[in-house]
TORLO-974319 format. One record per residue (C-alpha): residue number from 0; x, y, z; residue in one letter. Coordinates in Angstrom, 3 decimals, always signed. Last residue first. Example, Ala and Ser with C-alpha at 12.3 -4.5 7.8 and 13.67 -1.06 7.14 Angstrom:
BEGIN
<resi 1 | xx +13.670 | yy -1.060 | zz +7.140 | resn s>;
<resi 0 | xx +12.300 | yy -4.500 | zz +7.800 | resn a>;
//
This chain:
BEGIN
<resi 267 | xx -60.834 | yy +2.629 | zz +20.454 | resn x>;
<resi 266 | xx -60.914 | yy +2.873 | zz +23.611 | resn x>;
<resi 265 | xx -64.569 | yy +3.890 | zz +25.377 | resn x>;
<resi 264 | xx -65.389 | yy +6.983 | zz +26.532 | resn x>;
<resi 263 | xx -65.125 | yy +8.256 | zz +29.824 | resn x>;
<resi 262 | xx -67.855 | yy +9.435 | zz +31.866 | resn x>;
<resi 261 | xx -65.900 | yy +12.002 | zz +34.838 | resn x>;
<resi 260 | xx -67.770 | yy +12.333 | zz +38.622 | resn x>;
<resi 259 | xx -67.643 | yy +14.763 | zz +40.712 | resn x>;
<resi 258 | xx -70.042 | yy +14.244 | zz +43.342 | resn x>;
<resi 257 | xx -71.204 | yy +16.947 | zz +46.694 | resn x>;
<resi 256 | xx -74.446 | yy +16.076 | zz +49.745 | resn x>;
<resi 255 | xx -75.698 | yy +19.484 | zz +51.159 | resn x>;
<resi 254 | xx -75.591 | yy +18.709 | zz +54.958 | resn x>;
<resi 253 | xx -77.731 | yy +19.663 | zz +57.917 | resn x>;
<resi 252 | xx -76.682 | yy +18.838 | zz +61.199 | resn x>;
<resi 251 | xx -72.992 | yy +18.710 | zz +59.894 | resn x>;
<resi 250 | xx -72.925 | yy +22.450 | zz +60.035 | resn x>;
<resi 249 | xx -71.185 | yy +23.610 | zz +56.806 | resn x>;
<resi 248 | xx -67.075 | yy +24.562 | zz +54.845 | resn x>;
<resi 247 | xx -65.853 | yy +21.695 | zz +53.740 | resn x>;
<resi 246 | xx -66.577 | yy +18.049 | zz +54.892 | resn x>;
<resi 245 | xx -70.033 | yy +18.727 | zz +56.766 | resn x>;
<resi 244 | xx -70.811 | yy +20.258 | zz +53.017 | resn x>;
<resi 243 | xx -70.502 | yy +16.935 | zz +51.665 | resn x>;
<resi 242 | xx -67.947 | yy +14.375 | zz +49.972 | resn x>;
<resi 241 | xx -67.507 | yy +13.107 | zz +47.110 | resn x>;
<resi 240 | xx -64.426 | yy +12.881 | zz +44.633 | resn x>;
<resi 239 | xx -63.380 | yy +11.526 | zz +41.214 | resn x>;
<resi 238 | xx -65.671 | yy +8.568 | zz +40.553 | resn x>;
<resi 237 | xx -64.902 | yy +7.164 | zz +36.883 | resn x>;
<resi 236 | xx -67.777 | yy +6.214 | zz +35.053 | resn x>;
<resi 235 | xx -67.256 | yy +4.295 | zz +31.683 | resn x>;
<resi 234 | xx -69.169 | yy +5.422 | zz +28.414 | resn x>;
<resi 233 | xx -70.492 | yy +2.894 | zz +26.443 | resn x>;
<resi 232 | xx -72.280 | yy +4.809 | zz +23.820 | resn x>;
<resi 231 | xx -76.070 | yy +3.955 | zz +24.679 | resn x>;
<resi 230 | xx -75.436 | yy +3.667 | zz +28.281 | resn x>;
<resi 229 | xx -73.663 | yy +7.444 | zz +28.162 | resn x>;
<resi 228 | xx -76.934 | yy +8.854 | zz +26.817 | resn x>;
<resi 227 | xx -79.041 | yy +7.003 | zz +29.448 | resn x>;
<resi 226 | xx -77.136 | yy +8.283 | zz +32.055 | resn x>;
<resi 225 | xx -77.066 | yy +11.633 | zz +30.524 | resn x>;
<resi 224 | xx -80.762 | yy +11.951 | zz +30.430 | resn x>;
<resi 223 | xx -81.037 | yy +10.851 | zz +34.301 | resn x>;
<resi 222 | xx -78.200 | yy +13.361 | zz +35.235 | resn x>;
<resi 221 | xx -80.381 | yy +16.264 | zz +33.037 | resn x>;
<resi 220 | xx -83.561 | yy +14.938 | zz +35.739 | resn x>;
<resi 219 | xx -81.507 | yy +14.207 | zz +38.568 | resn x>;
<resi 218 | xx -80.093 | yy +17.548 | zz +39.069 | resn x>;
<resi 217 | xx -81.395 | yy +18.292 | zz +42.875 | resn x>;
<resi 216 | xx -79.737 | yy +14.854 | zz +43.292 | resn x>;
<resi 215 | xx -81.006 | yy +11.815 | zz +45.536 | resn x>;
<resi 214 | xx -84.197 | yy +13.597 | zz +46.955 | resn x>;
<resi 213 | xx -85.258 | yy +14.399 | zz +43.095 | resn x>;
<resi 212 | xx -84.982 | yy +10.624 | zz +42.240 | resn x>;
<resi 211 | xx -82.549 | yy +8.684 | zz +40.224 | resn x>;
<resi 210 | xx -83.546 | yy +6.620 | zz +36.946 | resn x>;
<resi 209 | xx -81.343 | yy +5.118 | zz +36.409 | resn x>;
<resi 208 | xx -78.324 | yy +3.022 | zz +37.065 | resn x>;
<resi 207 | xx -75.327 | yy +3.774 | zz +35.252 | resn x>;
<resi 206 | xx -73.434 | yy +1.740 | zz +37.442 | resn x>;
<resi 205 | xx -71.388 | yy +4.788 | zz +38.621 | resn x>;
<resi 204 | xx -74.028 | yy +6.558 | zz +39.038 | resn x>;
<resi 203 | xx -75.827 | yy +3.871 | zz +41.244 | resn x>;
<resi 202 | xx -72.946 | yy +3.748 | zz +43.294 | resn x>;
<resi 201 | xx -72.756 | yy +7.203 | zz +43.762 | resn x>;
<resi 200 | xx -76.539 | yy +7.413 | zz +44.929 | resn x>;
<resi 199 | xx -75.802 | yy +4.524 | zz +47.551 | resn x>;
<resi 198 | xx -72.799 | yy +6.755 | zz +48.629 | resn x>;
<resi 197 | xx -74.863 | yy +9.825 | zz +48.953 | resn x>;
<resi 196 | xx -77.837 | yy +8.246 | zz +50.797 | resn x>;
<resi 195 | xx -75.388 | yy +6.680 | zz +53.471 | resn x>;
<resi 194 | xx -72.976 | yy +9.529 | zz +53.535 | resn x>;
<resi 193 | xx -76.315 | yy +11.793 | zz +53.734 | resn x>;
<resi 192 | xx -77.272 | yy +10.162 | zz +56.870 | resn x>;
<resi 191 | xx -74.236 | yy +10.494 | zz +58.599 | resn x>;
<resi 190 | xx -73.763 | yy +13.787 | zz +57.675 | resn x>;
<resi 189 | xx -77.024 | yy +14.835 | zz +59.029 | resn x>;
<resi 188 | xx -79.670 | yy +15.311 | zz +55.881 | resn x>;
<resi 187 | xx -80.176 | yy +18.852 | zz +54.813 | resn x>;
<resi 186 | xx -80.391 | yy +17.921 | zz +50.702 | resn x>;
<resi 185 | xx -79.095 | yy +14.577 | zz +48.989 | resn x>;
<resi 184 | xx -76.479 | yy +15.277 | zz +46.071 | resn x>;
<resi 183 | xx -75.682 | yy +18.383 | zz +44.191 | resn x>;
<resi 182 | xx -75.975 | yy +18.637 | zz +40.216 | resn x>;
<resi 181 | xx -74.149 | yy +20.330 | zz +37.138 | resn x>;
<resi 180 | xx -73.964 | yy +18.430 | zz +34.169 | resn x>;
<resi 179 | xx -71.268 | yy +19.016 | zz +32.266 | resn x>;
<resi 178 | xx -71.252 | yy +17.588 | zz +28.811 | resn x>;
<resi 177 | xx -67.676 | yy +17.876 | zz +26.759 | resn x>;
<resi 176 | xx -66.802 | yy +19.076 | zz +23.150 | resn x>;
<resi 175 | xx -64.005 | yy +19.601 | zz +21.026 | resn x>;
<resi 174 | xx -63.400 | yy +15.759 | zz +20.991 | resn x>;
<resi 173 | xx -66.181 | yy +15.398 | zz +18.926 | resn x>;
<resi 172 | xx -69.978 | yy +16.609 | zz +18.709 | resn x>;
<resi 171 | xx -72.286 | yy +14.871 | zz +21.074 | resn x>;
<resi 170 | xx -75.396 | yy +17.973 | zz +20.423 | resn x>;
<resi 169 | xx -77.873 | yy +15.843 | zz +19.070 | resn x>;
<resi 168 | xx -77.092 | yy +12.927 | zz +20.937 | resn x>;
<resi 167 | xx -77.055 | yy +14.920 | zz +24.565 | resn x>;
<resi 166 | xx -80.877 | yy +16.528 | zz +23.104 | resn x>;
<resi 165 | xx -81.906 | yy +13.230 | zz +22.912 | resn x>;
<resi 164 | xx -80.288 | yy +11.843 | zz +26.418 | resn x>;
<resi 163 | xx -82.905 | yy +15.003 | zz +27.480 | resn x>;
<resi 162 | xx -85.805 | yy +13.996 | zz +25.803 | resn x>;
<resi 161 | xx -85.095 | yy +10.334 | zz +27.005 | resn x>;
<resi 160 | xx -84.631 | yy +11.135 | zz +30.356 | resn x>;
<resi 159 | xx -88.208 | yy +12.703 | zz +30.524 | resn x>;
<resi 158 | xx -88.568 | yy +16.651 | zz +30.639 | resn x>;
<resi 157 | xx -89.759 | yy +19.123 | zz +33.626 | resn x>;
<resi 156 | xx -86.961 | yy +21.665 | zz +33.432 | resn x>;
<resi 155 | xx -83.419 | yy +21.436 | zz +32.682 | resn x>;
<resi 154 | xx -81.572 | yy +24.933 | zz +31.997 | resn x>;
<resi 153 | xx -79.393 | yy +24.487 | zz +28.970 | resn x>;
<resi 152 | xx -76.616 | yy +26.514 | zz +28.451 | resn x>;
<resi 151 | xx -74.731 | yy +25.723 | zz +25.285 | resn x>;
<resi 150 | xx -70.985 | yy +27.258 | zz +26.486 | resn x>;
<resi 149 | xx -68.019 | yy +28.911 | zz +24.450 | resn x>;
<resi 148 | xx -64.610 | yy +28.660 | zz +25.277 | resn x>;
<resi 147 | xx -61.992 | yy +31.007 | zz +25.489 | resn x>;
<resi 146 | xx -59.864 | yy +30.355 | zz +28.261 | resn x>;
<resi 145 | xx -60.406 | yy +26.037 | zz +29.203 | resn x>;
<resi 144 | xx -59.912 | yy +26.194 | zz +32.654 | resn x>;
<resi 143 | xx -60.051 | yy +29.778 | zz +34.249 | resn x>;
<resi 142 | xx -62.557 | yy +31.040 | zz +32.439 | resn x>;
<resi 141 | xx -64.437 | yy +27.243 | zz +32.593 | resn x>;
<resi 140 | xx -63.921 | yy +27.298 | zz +36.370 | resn x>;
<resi 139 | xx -65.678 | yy +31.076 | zz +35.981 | resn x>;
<resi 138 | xx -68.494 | yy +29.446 | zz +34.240 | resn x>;
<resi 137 | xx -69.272 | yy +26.543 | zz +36.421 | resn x>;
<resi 136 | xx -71.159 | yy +28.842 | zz +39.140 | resn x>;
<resi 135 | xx -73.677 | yy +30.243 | zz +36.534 | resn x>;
<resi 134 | xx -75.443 | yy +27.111 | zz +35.313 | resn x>;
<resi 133 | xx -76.884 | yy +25.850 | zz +38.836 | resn x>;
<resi 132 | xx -77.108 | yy +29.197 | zz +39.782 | resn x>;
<resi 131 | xx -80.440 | yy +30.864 | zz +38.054 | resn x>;
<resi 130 | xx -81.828 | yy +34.200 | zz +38.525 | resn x>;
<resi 129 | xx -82.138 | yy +35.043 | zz +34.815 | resn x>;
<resi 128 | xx -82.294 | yy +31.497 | zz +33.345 | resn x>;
<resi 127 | xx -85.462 | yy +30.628 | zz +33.596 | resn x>;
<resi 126 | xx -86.768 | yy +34.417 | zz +32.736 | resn x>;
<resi 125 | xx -84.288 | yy +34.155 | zz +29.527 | resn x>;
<resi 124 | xx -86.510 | yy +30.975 | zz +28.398 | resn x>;
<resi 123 | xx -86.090 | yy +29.826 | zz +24.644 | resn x>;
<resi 122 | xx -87.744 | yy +26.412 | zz +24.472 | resn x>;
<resi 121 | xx -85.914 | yy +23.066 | zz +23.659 | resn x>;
<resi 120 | xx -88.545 | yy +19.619 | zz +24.573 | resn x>;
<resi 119 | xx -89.541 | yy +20.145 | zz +20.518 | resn x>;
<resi 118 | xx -85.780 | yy +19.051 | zz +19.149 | resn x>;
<resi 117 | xx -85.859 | yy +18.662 | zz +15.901 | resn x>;
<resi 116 | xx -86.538 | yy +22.355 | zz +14.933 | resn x>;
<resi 115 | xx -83.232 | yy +22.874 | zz +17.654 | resn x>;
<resi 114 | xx -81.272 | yy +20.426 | zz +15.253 | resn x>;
<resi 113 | xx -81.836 | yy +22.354 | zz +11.853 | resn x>;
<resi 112 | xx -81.468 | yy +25.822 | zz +13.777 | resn x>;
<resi 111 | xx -77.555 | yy +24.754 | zz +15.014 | resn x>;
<resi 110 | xx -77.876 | yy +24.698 | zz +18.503 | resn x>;
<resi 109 | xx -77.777 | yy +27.103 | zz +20.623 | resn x>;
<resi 108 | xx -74.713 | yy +29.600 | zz +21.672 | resn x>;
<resi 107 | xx -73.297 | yy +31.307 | zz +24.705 | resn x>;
<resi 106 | xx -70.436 | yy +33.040 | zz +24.925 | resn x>;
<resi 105 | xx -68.419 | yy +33.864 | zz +28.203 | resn x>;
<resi 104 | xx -68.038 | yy +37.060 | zz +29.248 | resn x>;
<resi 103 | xx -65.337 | yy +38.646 | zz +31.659 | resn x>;
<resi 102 | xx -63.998 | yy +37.406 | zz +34.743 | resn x>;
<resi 101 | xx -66.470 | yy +38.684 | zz +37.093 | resn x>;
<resi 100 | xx -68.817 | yy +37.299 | zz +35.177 | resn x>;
<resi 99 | xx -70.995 | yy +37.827 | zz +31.650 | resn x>;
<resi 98 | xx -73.096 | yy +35.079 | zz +30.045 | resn x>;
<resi 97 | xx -73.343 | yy +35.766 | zz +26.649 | resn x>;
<resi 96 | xx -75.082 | yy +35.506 | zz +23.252 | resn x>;
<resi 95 | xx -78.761 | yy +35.273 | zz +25.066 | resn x>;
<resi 94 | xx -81.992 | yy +33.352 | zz +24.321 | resn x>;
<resi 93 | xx -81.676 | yy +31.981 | zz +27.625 | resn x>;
<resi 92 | xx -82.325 | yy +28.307 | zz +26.366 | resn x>;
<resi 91 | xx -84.742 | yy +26.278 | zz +28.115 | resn x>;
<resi 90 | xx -85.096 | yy +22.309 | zz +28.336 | resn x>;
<resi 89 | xx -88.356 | yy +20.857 | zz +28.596 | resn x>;
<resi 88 | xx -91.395 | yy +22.454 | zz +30.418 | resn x>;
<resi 87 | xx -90.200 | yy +24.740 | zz +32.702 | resn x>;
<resi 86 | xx -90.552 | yy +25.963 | zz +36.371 | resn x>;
<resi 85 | xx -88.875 | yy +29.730 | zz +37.725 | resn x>;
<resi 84 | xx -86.669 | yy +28.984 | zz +41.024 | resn x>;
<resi 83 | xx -84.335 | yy +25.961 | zz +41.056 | resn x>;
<resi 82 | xx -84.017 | yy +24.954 | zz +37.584 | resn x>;
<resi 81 | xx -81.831 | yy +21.687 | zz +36.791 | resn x>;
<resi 80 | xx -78.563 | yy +22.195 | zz +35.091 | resn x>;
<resi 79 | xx -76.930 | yy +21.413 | zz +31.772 | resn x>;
<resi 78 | xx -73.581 | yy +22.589 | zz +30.406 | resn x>;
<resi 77 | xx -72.654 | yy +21.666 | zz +26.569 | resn x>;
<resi 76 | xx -68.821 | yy +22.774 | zz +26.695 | resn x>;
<resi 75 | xx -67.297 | yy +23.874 | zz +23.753 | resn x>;
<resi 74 | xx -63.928 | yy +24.531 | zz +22.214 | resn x>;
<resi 73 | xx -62.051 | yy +21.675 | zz +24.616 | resn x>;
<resi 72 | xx -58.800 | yy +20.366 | zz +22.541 | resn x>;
<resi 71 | xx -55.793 | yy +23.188 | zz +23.506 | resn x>;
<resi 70 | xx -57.535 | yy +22.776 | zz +27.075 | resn x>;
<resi 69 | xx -57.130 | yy +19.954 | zz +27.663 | resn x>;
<resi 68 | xx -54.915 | yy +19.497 | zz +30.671 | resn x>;
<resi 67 | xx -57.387 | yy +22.065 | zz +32.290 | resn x>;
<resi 66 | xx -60.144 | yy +19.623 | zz +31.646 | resn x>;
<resi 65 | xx -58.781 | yy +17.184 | zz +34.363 | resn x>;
<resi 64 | xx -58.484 | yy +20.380 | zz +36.765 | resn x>;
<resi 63 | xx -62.106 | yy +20.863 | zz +35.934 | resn x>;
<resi 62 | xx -63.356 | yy +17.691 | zz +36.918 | resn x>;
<resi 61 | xx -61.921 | yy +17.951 | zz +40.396 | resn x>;
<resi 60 | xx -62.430 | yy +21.301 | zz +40.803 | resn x>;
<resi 59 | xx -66.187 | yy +20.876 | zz +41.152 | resn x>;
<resi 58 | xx -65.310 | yy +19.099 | zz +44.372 | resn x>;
<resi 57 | xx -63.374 | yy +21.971 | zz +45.957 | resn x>;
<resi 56 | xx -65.641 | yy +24.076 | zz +44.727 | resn x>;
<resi 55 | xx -67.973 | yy +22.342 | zz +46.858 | resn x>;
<resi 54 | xx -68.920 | yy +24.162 | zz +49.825 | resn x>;
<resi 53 | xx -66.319 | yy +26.921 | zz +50.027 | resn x>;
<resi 52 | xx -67.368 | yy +27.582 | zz +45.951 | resn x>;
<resi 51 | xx -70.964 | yy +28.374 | zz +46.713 | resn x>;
<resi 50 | xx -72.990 | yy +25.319 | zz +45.560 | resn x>;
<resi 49 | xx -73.108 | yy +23.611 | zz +41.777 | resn x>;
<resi 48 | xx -72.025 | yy +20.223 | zz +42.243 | resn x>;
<resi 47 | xx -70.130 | yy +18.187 | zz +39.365 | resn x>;
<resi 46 | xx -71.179 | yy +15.307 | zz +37.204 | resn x>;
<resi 45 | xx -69.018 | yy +14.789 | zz +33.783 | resn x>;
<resi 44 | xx -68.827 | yy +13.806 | zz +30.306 | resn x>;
<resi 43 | xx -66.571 | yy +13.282 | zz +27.085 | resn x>;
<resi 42 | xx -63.768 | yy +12.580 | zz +29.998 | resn x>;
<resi 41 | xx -60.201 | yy +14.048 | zz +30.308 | resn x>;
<resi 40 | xx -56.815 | yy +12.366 | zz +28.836 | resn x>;
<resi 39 | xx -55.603 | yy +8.795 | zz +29.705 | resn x>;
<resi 38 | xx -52.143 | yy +10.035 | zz +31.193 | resn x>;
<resi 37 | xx -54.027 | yy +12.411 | zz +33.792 | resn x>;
<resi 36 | xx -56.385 | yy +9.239 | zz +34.853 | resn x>;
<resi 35 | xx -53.264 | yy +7.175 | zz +35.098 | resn x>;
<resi 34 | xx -51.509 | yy +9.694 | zz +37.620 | resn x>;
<resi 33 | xx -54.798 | yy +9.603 | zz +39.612 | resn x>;
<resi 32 | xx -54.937 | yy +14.081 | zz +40.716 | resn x>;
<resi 31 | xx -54.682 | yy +14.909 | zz +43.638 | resn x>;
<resi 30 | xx -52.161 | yy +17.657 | zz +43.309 | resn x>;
<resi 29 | xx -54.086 | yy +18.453 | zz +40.203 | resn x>;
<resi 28 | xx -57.241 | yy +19.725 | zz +42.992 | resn x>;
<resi 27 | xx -55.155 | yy +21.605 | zz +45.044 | resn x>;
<resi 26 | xx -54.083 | yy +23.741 | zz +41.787 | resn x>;
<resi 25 | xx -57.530 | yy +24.002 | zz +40.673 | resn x>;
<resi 24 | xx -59.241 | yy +25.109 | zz +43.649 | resn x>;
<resi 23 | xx -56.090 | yy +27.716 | zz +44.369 | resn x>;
<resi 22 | xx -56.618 | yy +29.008 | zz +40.543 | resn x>;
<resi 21 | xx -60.529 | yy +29.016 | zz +41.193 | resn x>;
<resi 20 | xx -59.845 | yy +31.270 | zz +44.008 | resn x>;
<resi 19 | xx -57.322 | yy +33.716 | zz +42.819 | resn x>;
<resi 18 | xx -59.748 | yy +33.839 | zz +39.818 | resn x>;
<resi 17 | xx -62.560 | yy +35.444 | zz +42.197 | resn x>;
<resi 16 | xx -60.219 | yy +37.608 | zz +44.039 | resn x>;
<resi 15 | xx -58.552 | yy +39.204 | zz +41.617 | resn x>;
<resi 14 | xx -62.267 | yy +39.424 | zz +39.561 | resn x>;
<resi 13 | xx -63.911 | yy +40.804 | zz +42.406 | resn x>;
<resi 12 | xx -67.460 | yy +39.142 | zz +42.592 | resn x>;
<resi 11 | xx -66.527 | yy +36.246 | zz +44.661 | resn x>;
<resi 10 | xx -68.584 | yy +32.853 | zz +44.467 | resn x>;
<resi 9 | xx -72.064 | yy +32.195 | zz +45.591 | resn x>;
<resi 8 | xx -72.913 | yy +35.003 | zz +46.942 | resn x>;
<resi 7 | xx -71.037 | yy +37.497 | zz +45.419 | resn x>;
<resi 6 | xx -71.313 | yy +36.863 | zz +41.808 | resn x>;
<resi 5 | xx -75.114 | yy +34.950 | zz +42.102 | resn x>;
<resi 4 | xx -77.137 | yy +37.090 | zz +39.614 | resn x>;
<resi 3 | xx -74.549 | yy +37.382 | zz +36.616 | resn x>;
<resi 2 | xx -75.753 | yy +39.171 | zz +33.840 | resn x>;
<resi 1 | xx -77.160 | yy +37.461 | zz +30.877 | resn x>;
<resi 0 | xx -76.181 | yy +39.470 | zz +27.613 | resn x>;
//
């Protein structure tokens, strides 16, 4: 079992209050919600921030309202995130069978042992993933989303976009699963400044234009694999929402830069 490390910090850690929350995220988020986007069914991929939820969970929302609608569909979510306090070489696993949060556990799996003995860049790493947000924050907007789902955690180290799009193929599945990749935008920039970056960043997103540097997105490095994943297969980004911590809940000296963006696959 992983235990969670940011539950009060980064999100509530009283389960009334925690899933009151997400609930209120959620529901404000469908009330936005493009009527033709909710008709065409949720993405096979999609971008969204990882910062305490009065920063961005209002963002984050976004992609998870879309997966709400599917949740009868949505067994398994492959979740990637970049590693903000222990380094790694490829793409760690926590060698755990759960994630535990305020609202209960969620289980965590790898890949079957055929594909991880093809996949050198994936390590088993429970000291990445002990202390680590980035991962931990989407959970409880999975709880609430998709119920009982379970969750391939992969923390994103030092790795090439190529090892990570590889990793994406191996682990595509079907319509039962979706990619998250969890990633803020530009760091501590004024809000002016970061609505510049940010919406050059966006654009390039949205273009599938890689590769994007570290000062663009803390996540740039799973982003980057998944941008080269969804060139190979077509997908089409759809921007759902940006906007920065100056928007929410911060000082608009300093902003924290916020994306949610959904990768839809083509039509058949």
């Amino acid at each position: 079992m992983r235990p969670a490390a940011v539950a009060g910090l980064f999100y509530p850690e009283e389960r009334a209050a925690l899933e009151r929350d997400v609930r209120d995220l959620l529901a404000s988020a469908a009330d936005t919600a493009d009527v033709a986007a909710a008709a065409r069914g949720p993405g096979k991929a999609y971008l969204l921030p990882h910062a305490g939820y009065q920063y961005s969970g209002s963002t984050a929302a976004l992609g998870y309202a879309e997966l709400a609608r599917a949740r009868d569909r949505v067994h398994r979510v492959v979740l990637l995130g970049p590693t903000h306090r222990v380094a790694v070489d490829g793409l760690a696993l926590p060698g755990a069978h759960a994630f535990a949060t305020p609202l209960g556990d969620v289980r965590a799996v790898e890949p079957e042992p055929a594909v991880l003995a093809a996949l050198p860049q994936v390590v088993v790493r429970p000291v990445v993933h002990a202390l680590e947000h980035s991962l931990e924050v989407h959970l409880p907007f999975l709880q609430v989303a998709l119920g009982d789902v379970e969750v391939l955690p992969l923390a994103v180290g030092r790795a090439a976009p190529e090892d990570v799009a590889a990793v994406l193929d191996a682990v595509w599945g079907g319509p039962e699963t979706v990619i998250v990749v969890s990633s803020d935008l530009s760091h501590y920039l004024t809000y002016e400044q970061a609505a510049t970056v940010d919406a050059v960043t966006v654009g390039q997103v949205l273009r599938l234009e890689g590769p994007l540097g570290h000062e663009q997105a803390c996540g740039a490095t799973p982003l980057n694999g998944l941008l080269v994943a969804a060139r190979r297969r077509g997908l089409r980004p759809r921007l759902l929402g940006a906007c920065s911590s100056g928007d929410t809940a911060g000082d608009r000296r300093r902003v924290v830069g916020y994306a949610a963006v959904a990768f839809d696959e083509p039509a058949v």
